[in-house]
C-alpha positions as CSV (number, residue, x, y, z in Angstrom):
1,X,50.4,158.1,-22.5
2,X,50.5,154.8,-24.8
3,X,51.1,152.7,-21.4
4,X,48.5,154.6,-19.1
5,X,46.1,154.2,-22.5
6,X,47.2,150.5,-22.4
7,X,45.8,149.5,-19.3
8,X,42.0,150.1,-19.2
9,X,42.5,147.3,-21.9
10,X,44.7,145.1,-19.9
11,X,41.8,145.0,-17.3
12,X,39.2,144.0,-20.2
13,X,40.9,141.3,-21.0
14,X,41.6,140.3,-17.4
15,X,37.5,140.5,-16.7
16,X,36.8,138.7,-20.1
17,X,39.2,135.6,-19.0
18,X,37.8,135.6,-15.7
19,X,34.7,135.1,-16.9
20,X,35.8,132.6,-19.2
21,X,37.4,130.3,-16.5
22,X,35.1,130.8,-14.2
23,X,33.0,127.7,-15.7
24,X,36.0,125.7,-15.7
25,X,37.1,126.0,-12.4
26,X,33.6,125.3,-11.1
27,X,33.7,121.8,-12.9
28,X,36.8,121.1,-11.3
29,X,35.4,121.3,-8.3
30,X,35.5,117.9,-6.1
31,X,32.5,116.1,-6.0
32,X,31.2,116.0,-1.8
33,X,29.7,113.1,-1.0
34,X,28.9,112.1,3.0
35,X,29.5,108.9,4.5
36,X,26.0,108.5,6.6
37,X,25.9,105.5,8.8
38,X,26.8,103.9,12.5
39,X,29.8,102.6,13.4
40,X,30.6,100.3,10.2
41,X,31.0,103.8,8.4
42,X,32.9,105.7,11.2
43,X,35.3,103.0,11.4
44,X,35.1,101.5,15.0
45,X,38.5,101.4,16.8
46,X,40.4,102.2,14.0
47,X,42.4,105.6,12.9
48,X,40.5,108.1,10.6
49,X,42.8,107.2,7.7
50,X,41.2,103.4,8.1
51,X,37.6,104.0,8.3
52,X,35.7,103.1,5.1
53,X,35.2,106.9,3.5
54,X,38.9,107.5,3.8
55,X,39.3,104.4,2.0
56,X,36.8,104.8,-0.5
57,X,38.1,108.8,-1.4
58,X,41.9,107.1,-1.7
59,X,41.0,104.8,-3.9
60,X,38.6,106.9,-5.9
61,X,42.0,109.4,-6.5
62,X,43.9,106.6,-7.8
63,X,40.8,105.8,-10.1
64,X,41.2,110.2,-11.2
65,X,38.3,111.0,-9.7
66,X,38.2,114.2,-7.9
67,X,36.4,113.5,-4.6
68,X,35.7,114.5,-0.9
69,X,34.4,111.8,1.5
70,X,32.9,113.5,4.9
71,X,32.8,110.9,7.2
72,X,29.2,111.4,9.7
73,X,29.3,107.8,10.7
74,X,27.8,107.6,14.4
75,X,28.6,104.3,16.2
76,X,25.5,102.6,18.0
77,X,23.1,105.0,15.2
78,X,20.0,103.2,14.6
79,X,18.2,104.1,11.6
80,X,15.9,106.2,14.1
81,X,19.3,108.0,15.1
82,X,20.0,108.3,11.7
83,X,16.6,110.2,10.3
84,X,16.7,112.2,13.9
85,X,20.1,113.8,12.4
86,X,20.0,113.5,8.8
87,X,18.7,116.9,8.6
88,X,22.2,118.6,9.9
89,X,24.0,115.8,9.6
90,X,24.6,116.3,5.9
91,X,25.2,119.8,4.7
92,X,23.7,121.8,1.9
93,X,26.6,121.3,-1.4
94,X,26.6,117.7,-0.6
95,X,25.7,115.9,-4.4
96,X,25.7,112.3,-2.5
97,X,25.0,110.4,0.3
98,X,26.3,106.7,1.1
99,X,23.7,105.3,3.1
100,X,24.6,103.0,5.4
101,X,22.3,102.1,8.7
102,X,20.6,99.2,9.8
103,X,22.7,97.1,11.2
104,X,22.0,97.9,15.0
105,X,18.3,97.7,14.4
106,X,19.2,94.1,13.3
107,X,21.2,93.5,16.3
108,X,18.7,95.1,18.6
109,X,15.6,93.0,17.3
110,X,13.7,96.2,16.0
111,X,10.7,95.4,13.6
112,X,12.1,95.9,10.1
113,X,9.5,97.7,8.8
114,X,10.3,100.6,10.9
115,X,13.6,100.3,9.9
116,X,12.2,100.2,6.4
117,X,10.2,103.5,7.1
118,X,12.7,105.3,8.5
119,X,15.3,104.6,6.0
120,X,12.3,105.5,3.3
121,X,12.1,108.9,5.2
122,X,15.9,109.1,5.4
123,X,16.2,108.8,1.3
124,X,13.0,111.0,1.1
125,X,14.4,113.7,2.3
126,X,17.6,113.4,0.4
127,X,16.0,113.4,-2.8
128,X,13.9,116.2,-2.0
129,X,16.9,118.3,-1.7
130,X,18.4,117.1,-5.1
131,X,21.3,114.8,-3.2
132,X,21.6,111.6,-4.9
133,X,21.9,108.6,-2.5
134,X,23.8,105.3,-2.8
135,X,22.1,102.4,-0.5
136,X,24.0,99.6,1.4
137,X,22.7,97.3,2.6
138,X,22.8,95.3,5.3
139,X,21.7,91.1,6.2
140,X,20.5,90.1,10.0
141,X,22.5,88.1,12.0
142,X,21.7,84.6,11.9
143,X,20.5,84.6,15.7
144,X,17.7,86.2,14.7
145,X,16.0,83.6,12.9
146,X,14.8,83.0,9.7
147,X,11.2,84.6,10.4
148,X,13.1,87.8,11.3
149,X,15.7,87.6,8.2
150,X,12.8,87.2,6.0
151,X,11.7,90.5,7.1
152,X,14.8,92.5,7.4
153,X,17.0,91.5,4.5
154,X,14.6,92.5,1.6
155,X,14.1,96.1,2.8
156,X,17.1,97.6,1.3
157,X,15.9,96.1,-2.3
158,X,12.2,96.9,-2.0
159,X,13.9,101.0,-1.1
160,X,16.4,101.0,-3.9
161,X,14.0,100.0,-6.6
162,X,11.5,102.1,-5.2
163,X,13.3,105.2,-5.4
164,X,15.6,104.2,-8.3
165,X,19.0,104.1,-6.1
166,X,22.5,102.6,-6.7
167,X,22.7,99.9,-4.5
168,X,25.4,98.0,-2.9
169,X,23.5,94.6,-1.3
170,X,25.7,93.8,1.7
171,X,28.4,95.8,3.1
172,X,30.0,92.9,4.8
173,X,30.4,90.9,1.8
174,X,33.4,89.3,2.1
175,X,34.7,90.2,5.5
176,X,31.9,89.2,7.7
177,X,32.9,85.2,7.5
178,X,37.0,86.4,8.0
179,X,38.2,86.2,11.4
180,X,41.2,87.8,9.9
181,X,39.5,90.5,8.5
182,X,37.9,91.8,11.8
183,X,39.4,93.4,15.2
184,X,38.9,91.5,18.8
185,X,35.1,91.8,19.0
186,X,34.5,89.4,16.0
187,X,32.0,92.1,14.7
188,X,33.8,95.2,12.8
189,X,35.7,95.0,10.1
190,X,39.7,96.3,10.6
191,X,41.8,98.0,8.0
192,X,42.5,94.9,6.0
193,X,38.6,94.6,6.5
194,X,37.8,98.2,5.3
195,X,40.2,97.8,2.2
196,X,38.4,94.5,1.1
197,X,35.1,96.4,1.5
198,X,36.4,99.4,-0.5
199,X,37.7,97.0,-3.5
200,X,34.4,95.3,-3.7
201,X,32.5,98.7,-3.7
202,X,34.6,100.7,-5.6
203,X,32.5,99.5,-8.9
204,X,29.4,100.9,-7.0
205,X,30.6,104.1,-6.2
206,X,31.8,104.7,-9.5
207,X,28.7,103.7,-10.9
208,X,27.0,106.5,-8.4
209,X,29.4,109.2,-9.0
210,X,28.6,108.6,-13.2
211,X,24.9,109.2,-12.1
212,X,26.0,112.3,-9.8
213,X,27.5,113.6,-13.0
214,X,24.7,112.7,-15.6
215,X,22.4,114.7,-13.0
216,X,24.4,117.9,-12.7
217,X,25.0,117.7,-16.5
């Protein structure tokens, strides 16, 4: 009778500890940040373990940060493409986005303030759904001028300050000059390339991940 008596209480305590943990295990949970961009963020010609969010979530374990990197870079994504998709393209649960488009609009010769509206729109919408967003940016090509750079190259400032944002100024900084640092078409970075750009972010990231953290806090 004492044991059968015994366990109504035995469950009690099993609920009460439940309930306790629960909490616990919840702020344990990775934090799930998406890797939003063309081809520089799906990693061009290279294996999945190479590309730049793989990278970046590596690195981030080594740092003791618990952290999921989805990778929905698109090559050839313009920063049209990008708002088009950004919708379904990043899941509800996401806390983060790293933004990175713009580059193909560059290449392409599209007006940057259209690329400055729709990355505004892309950021917009982010916010409006309570993901925090991480801005990269990007620098035109030299071919296309100094009338055109002028244009292009402030947009990603004017957008970061504008909406408050952690920013990362060029995403090629570092590689783009490094023939070494870039497979055959002289253009994406390879894995030597991506790990350069990861150790020069990494500061960033962390920086955004603190903010995630303050926000959900």
């Amino acid at each position: 009778m004492r044991f059968k008596a015994a366990i109504p209480l035995f469950a009690a305590l099993a609920f009460v500890v439940t309930l306790m943990s629960s909490p616990l295990e919840a702020e344990d949970d990775p934090v799930q940040i998406v890797g939003f961009g063309d081809s520089l963020m799906a990693g061009y010609q290279l294996p999945p373990e190479d590309a730049l969010p793989a990278q970046l979530e590596k690195a981030l374990a080594v740092a003791g940060r618990k952290i999921v990197i989805t990778n929905a870079g698109v090559s050839g994504d313009t920063s049209a493409a990008g708002l088009a998709r950004v919708d379904w393209s990043v899941p509800d649960g996401t806390d983060g986005v790293i933004l990175e488009l713009g580059a193909n609009d560059a290449l392409r010769g599209i007006a940057p303030e259209e690329t400055e509206r729709n990355l505004d729109e892309i950021v917009s919408r982010l916010r409006k759904r309570g993901i925090e967003v991480l801005l990269v940016g990007m620098l035109a090509p030299p071919n296309m001028g100094t009338e055109y750079r002028e244009r292009f190259d402030p947009i990603y400032r004017r957008l970061a300050d504008k909406y408050g944002l952690e920013f990362y100024p060029f995403l090629l900084d570092g590689v783009v000059t490094e023939a070494g640092l870039k497979i055959d078409d002289g253009m994406h970075p390879n894995a030597k390339g991506i790990a350069v750009i990861t150790r020069r972010m990494l500061p960033a990231v962390e920086r955004f991940l603190d903010r995630i953290a303050s926000d959900t806090n």
